[in-house]
Structures are given as C-alpha cells and as structure tokens.
Biopython code that builds the backbone (N, CA, C, O; Angstrom):
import numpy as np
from Bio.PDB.StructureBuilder import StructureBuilder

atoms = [
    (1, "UNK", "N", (-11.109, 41.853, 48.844)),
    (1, "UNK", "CA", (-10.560, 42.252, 50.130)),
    (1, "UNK", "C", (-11.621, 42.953, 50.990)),
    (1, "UNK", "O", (-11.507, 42.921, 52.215)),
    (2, "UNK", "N", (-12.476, 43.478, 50.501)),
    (2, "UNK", "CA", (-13.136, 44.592, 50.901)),
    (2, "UNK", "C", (-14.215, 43.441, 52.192)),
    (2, "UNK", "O", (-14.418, 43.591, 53.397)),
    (3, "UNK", "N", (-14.739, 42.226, 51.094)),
    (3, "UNK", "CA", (-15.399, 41.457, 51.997)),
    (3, "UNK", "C", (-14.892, 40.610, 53.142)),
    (3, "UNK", "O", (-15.536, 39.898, 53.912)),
    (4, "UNK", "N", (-13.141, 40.930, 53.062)),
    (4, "UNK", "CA", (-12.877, 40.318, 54.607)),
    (4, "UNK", "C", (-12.382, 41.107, 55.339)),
    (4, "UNK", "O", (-11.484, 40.797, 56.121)),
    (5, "UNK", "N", (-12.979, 42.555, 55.208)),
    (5, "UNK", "CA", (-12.684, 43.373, 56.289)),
    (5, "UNK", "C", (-14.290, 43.699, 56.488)),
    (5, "UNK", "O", (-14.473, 44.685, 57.202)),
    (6, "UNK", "N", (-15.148, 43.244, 56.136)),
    (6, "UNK", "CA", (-16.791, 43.405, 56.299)),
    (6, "UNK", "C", (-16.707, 41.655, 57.156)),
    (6, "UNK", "O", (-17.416, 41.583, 58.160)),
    (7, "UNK", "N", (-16.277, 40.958, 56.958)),
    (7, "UNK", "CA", (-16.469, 39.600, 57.487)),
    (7, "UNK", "C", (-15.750, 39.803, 58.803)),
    (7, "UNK", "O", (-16.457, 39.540, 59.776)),
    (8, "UNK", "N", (-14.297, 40.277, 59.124)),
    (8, "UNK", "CA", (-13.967, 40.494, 60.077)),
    (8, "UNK", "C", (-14.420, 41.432, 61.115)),
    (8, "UNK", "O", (-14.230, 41.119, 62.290)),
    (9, "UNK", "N", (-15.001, 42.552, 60.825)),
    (9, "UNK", "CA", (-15.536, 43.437, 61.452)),
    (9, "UNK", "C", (-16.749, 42.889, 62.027)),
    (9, "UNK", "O", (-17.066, 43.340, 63.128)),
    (10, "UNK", "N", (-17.660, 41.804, 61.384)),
    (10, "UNK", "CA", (-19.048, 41.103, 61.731)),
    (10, "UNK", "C", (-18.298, 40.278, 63.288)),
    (10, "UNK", "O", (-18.493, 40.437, 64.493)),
    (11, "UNK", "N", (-17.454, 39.434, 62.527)),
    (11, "UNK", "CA", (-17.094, 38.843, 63.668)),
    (11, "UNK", "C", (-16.793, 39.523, 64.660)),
    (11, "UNK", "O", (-16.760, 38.698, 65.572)),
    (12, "UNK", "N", (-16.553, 40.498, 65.069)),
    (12, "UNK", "CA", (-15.538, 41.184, 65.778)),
    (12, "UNK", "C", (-16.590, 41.785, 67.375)),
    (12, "UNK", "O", (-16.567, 41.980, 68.590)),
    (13, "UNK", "N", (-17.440, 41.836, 66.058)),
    (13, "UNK", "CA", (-18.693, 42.285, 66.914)),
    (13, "UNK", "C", (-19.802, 41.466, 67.546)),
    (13, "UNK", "O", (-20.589, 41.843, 68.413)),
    (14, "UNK", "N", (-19.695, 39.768, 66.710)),
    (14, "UNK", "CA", (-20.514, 38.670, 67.078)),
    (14, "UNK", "C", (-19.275, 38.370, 68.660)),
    (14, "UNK", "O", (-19.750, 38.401, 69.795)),
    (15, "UNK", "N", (-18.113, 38.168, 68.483)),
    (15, "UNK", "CA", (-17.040, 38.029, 69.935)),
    (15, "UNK", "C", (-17.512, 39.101, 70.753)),
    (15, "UNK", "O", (-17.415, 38.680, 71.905)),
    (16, "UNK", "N", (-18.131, 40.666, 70.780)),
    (16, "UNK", "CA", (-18.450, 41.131, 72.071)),
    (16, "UNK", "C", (-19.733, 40.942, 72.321)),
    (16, "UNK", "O", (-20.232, 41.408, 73.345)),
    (17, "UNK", "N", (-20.658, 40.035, 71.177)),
    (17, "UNK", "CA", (-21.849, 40.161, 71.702)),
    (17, "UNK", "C", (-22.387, 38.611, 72.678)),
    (17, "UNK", "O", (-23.385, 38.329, 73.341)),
    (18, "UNK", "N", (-20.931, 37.789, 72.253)),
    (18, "UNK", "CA", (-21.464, 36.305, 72.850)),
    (18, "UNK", "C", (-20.176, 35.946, 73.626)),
    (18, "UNK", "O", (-19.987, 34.780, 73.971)),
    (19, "UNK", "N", (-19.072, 37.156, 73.976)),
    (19, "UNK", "CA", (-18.038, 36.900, 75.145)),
    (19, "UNK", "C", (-19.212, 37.545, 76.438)),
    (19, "UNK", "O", (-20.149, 38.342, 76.483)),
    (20, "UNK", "N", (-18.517, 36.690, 77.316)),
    (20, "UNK", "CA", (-19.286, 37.571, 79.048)),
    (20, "UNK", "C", (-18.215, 38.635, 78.946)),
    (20, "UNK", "O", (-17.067, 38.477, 78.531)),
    (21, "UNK", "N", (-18.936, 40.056, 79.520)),
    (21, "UNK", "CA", (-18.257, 40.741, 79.534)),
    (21, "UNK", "C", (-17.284, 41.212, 81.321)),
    (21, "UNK", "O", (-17.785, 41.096, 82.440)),
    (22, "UNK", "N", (-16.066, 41.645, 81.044)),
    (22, "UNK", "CA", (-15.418, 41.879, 82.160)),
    (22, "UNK", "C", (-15.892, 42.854, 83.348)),
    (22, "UNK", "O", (-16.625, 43.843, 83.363)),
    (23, "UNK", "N", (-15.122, 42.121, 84.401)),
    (23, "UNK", "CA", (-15.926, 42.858, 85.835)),
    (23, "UNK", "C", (-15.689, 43.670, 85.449)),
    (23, "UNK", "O", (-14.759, 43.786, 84.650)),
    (24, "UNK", "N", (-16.637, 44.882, 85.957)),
    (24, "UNK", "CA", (-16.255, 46.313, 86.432)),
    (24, "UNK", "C", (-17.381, 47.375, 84.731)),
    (24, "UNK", "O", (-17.880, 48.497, 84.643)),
    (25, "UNK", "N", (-17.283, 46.253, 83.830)),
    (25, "UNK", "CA", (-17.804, 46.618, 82.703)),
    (25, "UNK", "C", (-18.990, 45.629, 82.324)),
    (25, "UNK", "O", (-19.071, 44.413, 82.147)),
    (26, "UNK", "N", (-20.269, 47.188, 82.260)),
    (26, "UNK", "CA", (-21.205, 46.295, 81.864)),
    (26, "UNK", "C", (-21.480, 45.784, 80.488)),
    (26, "UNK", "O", (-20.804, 46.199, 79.545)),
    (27, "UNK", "N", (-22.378, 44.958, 80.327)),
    (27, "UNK", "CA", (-22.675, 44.162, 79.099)),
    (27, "UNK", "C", (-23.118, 45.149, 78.069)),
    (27, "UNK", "O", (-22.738, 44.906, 76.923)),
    (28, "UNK", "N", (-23.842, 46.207, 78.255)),
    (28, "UNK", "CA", (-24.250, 47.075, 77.294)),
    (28, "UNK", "C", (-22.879, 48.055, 76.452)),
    (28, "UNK", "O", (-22.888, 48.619, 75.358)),
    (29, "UNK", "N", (-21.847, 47.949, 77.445)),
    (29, "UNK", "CA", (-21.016, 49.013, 77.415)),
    (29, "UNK", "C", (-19.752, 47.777, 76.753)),
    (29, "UNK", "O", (-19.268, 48.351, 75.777)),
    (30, "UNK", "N", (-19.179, 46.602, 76.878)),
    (30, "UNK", "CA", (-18.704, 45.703, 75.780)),
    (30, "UNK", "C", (-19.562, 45.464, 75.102)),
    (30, "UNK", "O", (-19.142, 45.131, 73.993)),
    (31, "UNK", "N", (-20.560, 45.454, 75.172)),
    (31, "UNK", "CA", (-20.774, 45.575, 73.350)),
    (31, "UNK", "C", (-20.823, 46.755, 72.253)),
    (31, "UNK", "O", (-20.687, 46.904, 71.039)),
    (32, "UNK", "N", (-20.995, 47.223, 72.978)),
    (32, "UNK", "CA", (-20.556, 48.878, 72.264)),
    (32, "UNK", "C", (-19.158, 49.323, 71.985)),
    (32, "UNK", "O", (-19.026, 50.289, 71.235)),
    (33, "UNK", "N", (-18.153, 48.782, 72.460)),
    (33, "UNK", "CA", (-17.269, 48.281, 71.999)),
    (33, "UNK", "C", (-16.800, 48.247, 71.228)),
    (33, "UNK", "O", (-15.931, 48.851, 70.599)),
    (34, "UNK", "N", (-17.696, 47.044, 71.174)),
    (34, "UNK", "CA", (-17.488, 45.761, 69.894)),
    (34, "UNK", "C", (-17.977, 46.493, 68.250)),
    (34, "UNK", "O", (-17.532, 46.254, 67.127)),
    (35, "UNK", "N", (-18.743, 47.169, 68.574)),
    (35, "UNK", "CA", (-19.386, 48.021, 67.639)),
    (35, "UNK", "C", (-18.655, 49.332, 67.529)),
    (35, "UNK", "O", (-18.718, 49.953, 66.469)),
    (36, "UNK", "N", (-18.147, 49.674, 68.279)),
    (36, "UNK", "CA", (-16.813, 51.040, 68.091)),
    (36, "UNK", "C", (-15.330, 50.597, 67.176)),
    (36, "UNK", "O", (-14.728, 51.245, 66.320)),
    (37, "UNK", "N", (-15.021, 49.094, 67.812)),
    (37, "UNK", "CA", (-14.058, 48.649, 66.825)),
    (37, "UNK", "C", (-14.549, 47.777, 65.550)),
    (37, "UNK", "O", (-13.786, 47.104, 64.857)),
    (38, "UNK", "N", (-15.854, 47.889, 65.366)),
    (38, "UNK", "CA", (-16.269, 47.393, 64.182)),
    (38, "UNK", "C", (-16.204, 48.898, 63.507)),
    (38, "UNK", "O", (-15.284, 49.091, 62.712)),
    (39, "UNK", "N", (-16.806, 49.600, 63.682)),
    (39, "UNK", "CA", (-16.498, 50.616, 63.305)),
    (39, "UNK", "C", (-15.478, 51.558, 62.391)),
    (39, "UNK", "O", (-15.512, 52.112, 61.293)),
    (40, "UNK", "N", (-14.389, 51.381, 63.691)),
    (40, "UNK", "CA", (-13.089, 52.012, 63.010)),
    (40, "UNK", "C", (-12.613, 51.136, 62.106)),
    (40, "UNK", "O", (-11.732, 51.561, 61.359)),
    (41, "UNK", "N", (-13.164, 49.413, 61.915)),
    (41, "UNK", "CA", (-11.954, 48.748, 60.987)),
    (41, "UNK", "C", (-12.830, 49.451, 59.345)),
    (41, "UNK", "O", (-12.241, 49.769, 58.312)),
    (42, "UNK", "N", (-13.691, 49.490, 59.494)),
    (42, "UNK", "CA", (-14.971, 50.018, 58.275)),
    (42, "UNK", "C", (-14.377, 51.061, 57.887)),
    (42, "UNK", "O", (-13.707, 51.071, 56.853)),
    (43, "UNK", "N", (-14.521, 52.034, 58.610)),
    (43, "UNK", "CA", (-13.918, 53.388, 58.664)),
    (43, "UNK", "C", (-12.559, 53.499, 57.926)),
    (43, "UNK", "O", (-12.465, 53.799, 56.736)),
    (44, "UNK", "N", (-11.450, 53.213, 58.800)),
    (44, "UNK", "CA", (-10.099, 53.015, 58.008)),
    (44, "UNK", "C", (-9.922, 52.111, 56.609)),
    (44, "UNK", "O", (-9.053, 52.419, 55.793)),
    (45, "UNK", "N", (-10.934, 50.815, 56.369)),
    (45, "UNK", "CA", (-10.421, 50.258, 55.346)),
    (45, "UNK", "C", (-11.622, 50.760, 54.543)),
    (45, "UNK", "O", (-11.965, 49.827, 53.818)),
    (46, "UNK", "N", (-12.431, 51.845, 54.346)),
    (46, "UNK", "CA", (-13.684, 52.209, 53.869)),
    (46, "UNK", "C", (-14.234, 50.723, 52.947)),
    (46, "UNK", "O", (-14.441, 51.002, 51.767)),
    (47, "UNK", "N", (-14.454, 49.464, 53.243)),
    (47, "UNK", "CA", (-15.369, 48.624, 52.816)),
    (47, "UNK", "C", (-16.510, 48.767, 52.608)),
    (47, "UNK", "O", (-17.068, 48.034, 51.792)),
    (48, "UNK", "N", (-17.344, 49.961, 53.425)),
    (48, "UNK", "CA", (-18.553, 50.049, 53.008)),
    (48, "UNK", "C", (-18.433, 51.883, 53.268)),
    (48, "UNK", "O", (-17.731, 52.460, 54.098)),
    (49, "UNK", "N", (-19.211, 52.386, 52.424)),
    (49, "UNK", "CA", (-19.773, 53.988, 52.690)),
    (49, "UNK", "C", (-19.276, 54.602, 53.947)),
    (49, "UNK", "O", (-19.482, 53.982, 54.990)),
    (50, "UNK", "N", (-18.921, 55.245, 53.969)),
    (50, "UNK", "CA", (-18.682, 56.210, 55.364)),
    (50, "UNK", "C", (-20.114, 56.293, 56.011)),
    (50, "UNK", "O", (-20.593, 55.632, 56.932)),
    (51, "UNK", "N", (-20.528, 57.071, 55.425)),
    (51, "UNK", "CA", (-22.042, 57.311, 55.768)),
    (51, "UNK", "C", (-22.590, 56.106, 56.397)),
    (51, "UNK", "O", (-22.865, 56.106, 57.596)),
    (52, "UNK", "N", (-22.788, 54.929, 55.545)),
    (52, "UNK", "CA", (-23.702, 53.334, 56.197)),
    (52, "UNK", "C", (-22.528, 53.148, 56.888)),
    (52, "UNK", "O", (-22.769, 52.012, 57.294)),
    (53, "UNK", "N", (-21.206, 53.459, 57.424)),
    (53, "UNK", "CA", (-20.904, 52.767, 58.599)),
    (53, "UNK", "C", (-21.374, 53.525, 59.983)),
    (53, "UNK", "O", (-21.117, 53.019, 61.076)),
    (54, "UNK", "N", (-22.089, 54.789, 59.861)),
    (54, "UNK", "CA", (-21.981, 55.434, 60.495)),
    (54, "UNK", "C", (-23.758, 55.145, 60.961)),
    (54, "UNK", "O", (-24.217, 55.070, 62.101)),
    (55, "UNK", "N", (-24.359, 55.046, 59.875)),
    (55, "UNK", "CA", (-26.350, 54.122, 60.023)),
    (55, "UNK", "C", (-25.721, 52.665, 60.905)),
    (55, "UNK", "O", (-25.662, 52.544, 62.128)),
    (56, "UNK", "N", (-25.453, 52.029, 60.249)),
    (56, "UNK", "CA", (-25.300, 50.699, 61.016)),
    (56, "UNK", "C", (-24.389, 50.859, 62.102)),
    (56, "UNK", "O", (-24.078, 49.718, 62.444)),
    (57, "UNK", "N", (-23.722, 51.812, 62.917)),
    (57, "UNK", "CA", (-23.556, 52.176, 64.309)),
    (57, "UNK", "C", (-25.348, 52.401, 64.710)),
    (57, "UNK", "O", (-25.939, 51.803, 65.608)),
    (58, "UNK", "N", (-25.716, 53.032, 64.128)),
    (58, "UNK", "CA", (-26.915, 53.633, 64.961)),
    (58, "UNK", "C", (-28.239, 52.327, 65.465)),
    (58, "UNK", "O", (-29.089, 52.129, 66.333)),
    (59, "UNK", "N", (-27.612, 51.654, 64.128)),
    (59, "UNK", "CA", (-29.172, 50.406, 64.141)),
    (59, "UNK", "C", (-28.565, 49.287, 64.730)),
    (59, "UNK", "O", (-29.447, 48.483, 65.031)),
    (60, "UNK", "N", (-26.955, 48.703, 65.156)),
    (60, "UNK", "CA", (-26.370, 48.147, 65.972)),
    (60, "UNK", "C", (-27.449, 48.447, 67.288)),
    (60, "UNK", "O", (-28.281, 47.646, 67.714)),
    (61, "UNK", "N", (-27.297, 49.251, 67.584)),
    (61, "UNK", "CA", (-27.489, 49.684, 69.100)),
    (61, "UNK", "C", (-28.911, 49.054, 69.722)),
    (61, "UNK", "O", (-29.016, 48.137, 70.537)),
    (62, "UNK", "N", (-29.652, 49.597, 69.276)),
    (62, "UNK", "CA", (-30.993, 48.866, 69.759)),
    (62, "UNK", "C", (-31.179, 47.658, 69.310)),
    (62, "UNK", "O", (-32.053, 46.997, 69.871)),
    (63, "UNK", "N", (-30.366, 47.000, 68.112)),
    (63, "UNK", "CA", (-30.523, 45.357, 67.740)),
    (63, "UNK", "C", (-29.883, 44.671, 68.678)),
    (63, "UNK", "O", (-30.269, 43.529, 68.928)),
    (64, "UNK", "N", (-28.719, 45.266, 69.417)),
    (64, "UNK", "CA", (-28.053, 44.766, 70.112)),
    (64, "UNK", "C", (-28.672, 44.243, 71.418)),
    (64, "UNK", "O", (-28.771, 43.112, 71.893)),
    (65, "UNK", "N", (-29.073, 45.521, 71.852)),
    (65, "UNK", "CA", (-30.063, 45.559, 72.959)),
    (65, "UNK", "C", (-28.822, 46.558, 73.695)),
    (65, "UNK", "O", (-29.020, 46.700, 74.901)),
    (66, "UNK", "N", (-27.928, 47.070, 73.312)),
    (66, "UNK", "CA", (-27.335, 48.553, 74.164)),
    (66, "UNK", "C", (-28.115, 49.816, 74.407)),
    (66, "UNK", "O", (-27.964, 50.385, 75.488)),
    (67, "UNK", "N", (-28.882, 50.276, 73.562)),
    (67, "UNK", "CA", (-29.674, 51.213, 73.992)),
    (67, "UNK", "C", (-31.511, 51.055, 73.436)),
    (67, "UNK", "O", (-31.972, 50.265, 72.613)),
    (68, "UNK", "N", (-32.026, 51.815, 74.012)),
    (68, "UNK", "CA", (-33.704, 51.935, 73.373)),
    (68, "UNK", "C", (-33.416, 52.742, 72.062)),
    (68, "UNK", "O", (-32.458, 53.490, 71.864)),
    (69, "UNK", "N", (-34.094, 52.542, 71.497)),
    (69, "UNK", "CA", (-34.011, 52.968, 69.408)),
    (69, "UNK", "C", (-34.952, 54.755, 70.181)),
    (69, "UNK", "O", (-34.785, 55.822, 69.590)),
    (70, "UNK", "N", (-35.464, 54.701, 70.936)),
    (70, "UNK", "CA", (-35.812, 55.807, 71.229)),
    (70, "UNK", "C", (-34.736, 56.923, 71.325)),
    (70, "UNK", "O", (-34.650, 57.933, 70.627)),
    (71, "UNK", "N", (-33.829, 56.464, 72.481)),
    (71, "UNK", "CA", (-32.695, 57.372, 72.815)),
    (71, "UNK", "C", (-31.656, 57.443, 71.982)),
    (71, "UNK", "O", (-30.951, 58.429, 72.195)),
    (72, "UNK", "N", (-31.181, 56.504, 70.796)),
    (72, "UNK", "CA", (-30.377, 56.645, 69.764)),
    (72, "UNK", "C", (-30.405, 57.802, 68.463)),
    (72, "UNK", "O", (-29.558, 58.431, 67.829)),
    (73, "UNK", "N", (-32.456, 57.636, 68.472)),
    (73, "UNK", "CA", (-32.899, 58.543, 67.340)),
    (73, "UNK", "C", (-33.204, 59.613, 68.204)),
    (73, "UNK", "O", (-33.827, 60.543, 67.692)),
    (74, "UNK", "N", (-32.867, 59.708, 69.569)),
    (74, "UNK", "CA", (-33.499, 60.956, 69.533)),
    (74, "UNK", "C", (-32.888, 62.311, 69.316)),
    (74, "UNK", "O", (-33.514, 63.341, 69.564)),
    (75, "UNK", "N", (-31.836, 62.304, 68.916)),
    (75, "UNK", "CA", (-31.060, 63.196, 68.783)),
    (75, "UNK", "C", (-31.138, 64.126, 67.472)),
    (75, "UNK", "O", (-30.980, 65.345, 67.408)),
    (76, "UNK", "N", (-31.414, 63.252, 66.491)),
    (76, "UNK", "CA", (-32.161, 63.321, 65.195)),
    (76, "UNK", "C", (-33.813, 64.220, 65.287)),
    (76, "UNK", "O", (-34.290, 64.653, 64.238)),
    (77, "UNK", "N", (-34.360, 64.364, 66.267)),
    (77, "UNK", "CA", (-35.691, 65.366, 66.346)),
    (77, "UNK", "C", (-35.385, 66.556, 66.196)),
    (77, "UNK", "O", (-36.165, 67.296, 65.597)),
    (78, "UNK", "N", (-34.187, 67.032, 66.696)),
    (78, "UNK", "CA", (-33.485, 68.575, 66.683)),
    (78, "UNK", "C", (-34.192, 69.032, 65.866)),
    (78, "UNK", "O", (-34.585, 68.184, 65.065)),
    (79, "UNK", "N", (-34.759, 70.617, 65.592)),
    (79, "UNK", "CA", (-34.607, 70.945, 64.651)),
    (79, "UNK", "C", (-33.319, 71.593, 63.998)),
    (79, "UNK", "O", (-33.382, 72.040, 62.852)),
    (80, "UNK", "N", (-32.540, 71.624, 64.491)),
    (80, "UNK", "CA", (-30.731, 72.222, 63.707)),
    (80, "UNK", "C", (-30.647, 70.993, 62.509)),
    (80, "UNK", "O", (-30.409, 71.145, 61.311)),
    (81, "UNK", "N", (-30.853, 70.063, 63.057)),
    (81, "UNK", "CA", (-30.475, 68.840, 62.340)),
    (81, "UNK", "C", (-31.288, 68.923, 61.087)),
    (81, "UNK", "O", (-30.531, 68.820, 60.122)),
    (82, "UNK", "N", (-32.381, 69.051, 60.774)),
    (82, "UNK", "CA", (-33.271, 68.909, 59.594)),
    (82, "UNK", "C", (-32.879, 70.224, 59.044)),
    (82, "UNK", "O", (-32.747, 70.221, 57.821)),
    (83, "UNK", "N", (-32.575, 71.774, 59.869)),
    (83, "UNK", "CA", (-32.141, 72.697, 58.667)),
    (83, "UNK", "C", (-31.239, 72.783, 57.751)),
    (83, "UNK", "O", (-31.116, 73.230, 56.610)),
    (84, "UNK", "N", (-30.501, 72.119, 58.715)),
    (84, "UNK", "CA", (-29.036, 71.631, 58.098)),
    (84, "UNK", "C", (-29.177, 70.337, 56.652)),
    (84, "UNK", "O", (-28.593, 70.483, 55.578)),
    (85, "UNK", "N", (-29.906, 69.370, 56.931)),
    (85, "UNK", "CA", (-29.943, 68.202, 56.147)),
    (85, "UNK", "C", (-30.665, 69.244, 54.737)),
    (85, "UNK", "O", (-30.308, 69.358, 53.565)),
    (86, "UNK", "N", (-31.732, 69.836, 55.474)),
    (86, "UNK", "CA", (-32.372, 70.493, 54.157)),
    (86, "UNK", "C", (-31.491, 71.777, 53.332)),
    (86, "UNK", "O", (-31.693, 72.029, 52.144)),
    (87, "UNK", "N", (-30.580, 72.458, 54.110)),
    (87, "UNK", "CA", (-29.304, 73.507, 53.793)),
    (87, "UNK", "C", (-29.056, 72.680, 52.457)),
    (87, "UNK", "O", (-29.478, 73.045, 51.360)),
    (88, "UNK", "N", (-27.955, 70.940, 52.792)),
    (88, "UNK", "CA", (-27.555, 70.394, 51.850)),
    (88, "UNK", "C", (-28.075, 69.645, 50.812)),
    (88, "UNK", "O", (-27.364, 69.045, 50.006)),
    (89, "UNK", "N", (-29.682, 69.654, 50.788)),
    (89, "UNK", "CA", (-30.225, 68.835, 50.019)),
    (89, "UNK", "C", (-30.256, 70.344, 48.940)),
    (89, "UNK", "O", (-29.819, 70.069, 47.823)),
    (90, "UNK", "N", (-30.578, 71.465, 49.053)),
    (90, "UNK", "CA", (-30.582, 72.668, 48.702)),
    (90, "UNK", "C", (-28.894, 73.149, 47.629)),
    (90, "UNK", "O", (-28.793, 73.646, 46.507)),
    (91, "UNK", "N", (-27.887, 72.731, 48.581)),
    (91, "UNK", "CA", (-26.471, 72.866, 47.726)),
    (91, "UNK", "C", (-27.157, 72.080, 46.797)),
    (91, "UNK", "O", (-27.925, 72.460, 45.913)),
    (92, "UNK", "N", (-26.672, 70.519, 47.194)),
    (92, "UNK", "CA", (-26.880, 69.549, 45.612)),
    (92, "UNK", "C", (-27.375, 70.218, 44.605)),
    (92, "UNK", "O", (-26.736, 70.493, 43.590)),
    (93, "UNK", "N", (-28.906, 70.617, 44.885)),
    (93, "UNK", "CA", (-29.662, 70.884, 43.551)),
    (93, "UNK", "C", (-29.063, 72.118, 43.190)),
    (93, "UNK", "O", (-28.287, 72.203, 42.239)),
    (94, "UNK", "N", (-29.328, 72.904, 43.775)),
    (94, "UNK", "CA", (-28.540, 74.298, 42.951)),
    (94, "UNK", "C", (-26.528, 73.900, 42.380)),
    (94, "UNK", "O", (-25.920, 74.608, 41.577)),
    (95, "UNK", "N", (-25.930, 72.647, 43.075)),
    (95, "UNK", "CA", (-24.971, 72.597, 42.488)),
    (95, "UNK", "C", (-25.121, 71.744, 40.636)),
    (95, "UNK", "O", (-24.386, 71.795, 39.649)),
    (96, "UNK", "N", (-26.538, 70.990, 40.941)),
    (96, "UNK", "CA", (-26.404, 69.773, 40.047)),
    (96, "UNK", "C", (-27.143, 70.353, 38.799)),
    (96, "UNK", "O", (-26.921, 69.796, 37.724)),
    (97, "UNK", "N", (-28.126, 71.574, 38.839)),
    (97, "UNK", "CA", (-28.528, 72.720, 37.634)),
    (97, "UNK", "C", (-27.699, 73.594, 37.731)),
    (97, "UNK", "O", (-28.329, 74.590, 37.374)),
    (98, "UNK", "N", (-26.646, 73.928, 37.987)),
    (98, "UNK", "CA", (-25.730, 74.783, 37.863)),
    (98, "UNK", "C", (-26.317, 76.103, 38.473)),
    (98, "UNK", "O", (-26.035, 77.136, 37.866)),
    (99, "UNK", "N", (-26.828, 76.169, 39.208)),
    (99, "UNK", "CA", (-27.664, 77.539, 39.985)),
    (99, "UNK", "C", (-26.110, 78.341, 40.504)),
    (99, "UNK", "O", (-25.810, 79.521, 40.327)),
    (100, "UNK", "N", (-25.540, 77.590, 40.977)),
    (100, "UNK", "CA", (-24.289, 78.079, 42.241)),
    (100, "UNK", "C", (-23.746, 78.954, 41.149)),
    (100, "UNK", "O", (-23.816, 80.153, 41.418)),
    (101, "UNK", "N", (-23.144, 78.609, 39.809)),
    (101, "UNK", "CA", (-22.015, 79.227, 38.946)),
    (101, "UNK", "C", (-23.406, 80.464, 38.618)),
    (101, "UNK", "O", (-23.006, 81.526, 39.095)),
    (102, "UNK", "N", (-24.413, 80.610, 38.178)),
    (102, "UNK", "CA", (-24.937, 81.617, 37.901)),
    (102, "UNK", "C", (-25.089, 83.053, 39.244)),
    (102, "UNK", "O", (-25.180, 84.280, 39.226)),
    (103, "UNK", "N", (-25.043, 81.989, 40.245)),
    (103, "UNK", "CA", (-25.505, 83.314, 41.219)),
    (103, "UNK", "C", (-24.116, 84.029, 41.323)),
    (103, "UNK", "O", (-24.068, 85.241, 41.116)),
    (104, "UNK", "N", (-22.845, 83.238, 41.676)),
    (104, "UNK", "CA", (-22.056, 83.558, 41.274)),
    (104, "UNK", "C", (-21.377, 84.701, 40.538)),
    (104, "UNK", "O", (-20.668, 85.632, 40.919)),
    (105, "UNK", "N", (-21.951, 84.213, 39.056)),
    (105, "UNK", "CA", (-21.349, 85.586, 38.212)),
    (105, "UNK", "C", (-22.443, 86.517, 37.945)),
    (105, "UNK", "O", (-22.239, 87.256, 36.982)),
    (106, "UNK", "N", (-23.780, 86.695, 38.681)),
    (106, "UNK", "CA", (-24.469, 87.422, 38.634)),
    (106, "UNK", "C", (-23.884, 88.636, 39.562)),
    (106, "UNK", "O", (-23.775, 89.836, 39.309)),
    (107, "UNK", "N", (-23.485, 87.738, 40.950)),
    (107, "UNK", "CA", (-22.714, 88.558, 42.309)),
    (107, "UNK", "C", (-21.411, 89.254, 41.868)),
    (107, "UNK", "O", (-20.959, 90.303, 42.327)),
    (108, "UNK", "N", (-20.861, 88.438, 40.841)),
    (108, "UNK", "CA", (-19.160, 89.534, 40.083)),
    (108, "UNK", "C", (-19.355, 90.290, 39.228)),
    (108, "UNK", "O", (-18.424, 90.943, 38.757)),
]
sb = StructureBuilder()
sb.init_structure("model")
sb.init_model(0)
sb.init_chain("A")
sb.init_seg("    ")
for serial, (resi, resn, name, xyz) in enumerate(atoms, 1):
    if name == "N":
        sb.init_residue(resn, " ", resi, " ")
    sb.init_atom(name, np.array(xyz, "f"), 0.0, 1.0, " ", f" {name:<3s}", serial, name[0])
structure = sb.get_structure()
C-alpha cells in the first residue's frame, strides 16, 4: 500500500508540473502546490519518513524550477539552526550511553 500512496503522490505532482497553470496563478506557485499536496498525502499516510518528506519538499523546489536552491537553503545558514541540530545530536549521545539517567541521579 505504502507504494501507491508514493506512486500517487509522484503523479500528483507530475499533473501540476505538466498541467498549464490557471489565470491569475503563476506557474511557480501551481507547482508548489502540487508539491504541498504531495506532501500532505506522505505526511498523513506516512509512506515514507516524516523527516524525507519534509527533504524532498526542499529538493522538489529548485528541481522543479519554483525557487533558486539558493533561497530554499538559505534559511538553513542561521546560526539558531546548527545550535539547535548540534543541542540534539548532543541528547542522542548522552541518551544512547546513558549520560542523561546518571546526571540525573547525581542531581537527586
């Protein structure tokens, strides 16, 4: 099942990338779309990772030709963003040697 909600979602998104899109709406903006309701069907029927549905929004975009790969990643330069990524790379390990339960009952 999983692969015909990954097959449907492809399609879903090949129909906004090779329909003309409607007056008033530009071409960059139906296809993004198309990639928002590819999205949510991923999302709700989790067929693939939360996470990779959330990468393949990002790498949609400039394959598409909706935005420059510049302005997609650039949001990602932050530094909040890397303290944070490095915060949780930091849980894991102290969760996955058991660091957390020691500091823990060192602190009680």
């Amino acid at each position: 099942m999983r692969a015909a909600y990954i097959a449907l979602s492809l399609f879903i998104v090949s129909l906004f990338v090779f329909l003309p899109a409607p007056e008033g709406l530009s071409r960059e903006g139906f296809v993004m779309f198309g990639i928002l309701l590819m999205a949510i069907i991923l999302w709700i029927t989790e067929a693939i990772p939360l996470a990779a549905t959330g990468l393949l929004i990002m790498t949609l975009q400039p394959l598409l030709g909706v935005a420059d790969a510049r302005d997609v990643f650039a949001s990602f330069g932050n530094k909040a963003v890397f303290f944070i990524l490095a915060s949780f790379m930091l849980a894991a390990a102290a969760e996955k040697y058991g660091l957390h339960k020691r500091i823990a009952v060192k602190l009680l």
